[in-house]
C-alpha positions as CSV (number, residue, x, y, z in Angstrom):
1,X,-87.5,13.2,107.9
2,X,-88.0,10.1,109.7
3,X,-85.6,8.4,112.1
4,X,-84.7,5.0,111.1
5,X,-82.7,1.7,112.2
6,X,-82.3,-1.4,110.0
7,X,-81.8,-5.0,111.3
8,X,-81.4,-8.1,109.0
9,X,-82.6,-11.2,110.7
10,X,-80.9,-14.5,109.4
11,X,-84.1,-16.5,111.5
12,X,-87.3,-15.9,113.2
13,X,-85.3,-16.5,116.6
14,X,-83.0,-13.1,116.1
15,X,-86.0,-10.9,115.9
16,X,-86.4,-9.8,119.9
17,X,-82.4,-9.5,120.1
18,X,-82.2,-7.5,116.7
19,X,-85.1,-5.6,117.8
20,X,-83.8,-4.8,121.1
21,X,-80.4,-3.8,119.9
22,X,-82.2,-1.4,117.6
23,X,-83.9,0.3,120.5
24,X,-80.6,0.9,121.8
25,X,-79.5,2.9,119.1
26,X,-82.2,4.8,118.5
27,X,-82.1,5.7,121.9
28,X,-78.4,7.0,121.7
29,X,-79.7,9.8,119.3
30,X,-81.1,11.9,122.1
31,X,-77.1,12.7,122.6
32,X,-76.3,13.6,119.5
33,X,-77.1,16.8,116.8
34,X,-80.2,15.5,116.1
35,X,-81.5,15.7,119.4
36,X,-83.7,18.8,118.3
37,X,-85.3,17.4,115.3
38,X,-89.3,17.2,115.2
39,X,-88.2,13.1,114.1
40,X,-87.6,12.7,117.4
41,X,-91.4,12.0,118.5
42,X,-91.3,9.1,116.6
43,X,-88.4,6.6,115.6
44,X,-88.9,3.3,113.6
45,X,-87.0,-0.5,113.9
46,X,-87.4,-2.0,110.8
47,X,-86.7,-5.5,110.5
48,X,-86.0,-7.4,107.1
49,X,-85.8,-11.3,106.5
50,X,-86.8,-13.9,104.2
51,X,-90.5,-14.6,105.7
52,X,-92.9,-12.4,107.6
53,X,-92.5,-11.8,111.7
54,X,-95.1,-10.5,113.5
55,X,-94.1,-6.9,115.1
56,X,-93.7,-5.5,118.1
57,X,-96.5,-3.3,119.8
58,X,-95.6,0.6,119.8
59,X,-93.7,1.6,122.8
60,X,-93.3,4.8,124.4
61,X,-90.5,5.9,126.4
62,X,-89.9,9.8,127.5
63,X,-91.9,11.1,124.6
64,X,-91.0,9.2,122.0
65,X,-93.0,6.8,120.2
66,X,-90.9,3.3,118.8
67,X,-92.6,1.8,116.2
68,X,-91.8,-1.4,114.8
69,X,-92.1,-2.5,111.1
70,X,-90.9,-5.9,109.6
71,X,-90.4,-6.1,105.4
72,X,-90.4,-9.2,104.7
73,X,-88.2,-9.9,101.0
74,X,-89.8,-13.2,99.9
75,X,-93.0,-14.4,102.2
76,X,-94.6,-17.5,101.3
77,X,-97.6,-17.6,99.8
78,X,-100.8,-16.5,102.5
79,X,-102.1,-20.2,101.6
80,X,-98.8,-21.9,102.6
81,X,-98.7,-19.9,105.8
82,X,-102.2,-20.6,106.5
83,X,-101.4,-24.3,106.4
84,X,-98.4,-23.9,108.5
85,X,-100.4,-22.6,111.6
86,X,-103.4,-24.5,111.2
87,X,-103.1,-27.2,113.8
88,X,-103.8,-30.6,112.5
């Protein structure tokens, strides 16, 4: 068993509030029944939009390990991104 929390970004801007608010959550299940559970060393944010994000670094806080992963539903093309932060 795995510990998640899902945010749905609308824009590239939500993902450090979304992600954030995530970590709060997660957080809030060291008070509850599932406090005991060996998913408690690690607990995942997963963000989903449209187009890829880049992800946030592991943390760890008190023993657990928050690990981020973005799923991204329809990415451009790796050539069209390529383009897009090539400077010109």
């Amino acid at each position: 068993m795995i510990l998640t929390e899902w945010k749905c970004l609308a824009g590239a801007n939500e993902l450090p509030k979304k992600y954030e608010e995530a970590l709060h959550q997660l957080r809030r299940y060291d008070l509850g029944v599932l406090a005991g559970f060996e998913m408690q060393s690690t607990r995942y944010v997963v963000t989903v939009a449209l187009g890829r994000q880049d992800s946030f670094p592991d943390r760890q806080e008190a023993g657990v390990t928050y690990r981020h992963v973005h799923v991204a539903v329809a990415p451009a093309s790796p050539s069209k991104e390529s383009r897009k932060r090539r400077p010109r």
